[in-house]
N, C-alpha and C positions, 0 to 999 in steps of 0.2 A: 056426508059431504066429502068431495076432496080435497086436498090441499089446496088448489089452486082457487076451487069456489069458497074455500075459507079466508085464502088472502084477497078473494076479492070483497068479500063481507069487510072486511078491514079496510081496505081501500075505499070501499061504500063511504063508510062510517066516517074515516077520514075526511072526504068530499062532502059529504052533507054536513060534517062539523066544520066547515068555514063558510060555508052557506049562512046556517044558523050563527054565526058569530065566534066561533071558538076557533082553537089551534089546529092543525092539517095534521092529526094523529088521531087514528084511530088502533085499536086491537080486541082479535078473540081469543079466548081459551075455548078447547078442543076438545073432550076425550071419546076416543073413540070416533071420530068425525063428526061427532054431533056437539054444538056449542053448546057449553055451558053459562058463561056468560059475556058480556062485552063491556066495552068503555072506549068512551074516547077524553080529549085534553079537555077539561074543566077548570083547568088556573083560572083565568079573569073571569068565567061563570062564576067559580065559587070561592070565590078569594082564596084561592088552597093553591099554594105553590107544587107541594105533594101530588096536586090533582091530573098525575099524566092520563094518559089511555092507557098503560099499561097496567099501572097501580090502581085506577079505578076497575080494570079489567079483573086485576086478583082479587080486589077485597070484595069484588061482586062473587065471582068464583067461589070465594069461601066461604060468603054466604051463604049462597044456593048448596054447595057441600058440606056444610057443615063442618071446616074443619081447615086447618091452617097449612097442612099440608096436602099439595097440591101434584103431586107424584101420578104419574098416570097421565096427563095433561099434557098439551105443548098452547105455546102463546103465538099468536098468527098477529103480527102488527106492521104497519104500515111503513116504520122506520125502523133502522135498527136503533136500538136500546138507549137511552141515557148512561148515566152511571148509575144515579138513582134508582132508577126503573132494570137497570139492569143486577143490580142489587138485590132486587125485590125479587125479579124473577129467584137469582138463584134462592132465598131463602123462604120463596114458595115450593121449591123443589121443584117446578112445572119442566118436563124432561126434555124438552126442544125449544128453538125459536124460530120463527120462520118468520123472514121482515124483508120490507119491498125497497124504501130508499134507503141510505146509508148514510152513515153519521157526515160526510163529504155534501150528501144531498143537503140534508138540514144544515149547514154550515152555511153553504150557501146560500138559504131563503133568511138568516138570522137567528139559526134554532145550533149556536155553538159550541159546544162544550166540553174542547179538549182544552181548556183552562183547566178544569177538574183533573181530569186526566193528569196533569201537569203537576198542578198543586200536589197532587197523591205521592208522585213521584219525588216529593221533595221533604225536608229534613221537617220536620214539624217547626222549627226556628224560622225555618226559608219561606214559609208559606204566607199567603195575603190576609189570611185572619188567624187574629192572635188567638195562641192555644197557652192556656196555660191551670197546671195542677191544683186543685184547690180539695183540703179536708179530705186528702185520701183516707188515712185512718176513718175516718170516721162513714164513708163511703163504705170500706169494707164491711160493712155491719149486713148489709144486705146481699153481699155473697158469701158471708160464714153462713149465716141463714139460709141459702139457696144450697149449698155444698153437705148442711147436715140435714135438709128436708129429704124425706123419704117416701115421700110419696108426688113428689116433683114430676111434670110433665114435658118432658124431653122435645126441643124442639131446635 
């Protein structure tokens, strides 16, 4: 397939997910022009905040491949990224993104989230939810552990 008939599978997907009830995001993963797998927004389907189309998009992807990295791949979706979702991407490794409305689009139907953006940019003191260090010592326990294992799977 090509790019263009990929983002429209996306687009598809998108469009029939507010049909059906759900949020105006859809996306696919790609390799090679052939999909691997899809998703679209399932928040209030499935009570899962997590549950964009792009995150259900990977964790379908990794099913079907067997494997957490996602290298070789690019993500065709409908908007461009969350932070979330854009998160995910990079530590899926998936090597491009190709996305139709923009985070400007979604702002304006309700879908906002340079608050995020925002918060990031700010002191961890400055920010709207409270951050604060608890039992680090005792935290450490599980990266001395990770740091002297030897047969560790690198990701």
């Amino acid at each position: 397939m090509t790019k263009e008939e990929l983002m429209r599978k996306a687009i598809e997907l998108s469009v029939e997910n507010v049909r059906n009830g759900g949020g105006p995001f859809g996306a696919v993963i790609a390799r090679g022009g052939n999909i691997v797998a899809t998703g679209v927004n399932r928040v209030t389907a499935s009570n899962d905040p997590t549950a964009h189309a792009e995150v259900s998009a990977i964790r379908e992807a990794c099913r079907q491949l067997g494997t957490f990295d996602l290298s070789g791949c690019e993500i065709y979706t409908s908007c461009e990224p969350c932070p979330m979702c854009l998160g995910a991407i990079y530590w899926a490794h998936l090597d491009k993104i190709y996305y139709g409305n923009n985070k400007n689009d979604a702002a304006r139907i309700g879908f906002d989230d340079s608050f995020i953006y925002e918060e990031l940019a700010l002191d961890r003191q400055q920010r709207q939810k409270q951050m604060e260090v608890l039992l680090p010592t005792e935290a450490r326990a599980a990266f001395d552990a990770w740091e002297q294992k030897t047969d560790k799977v690198e990701y």
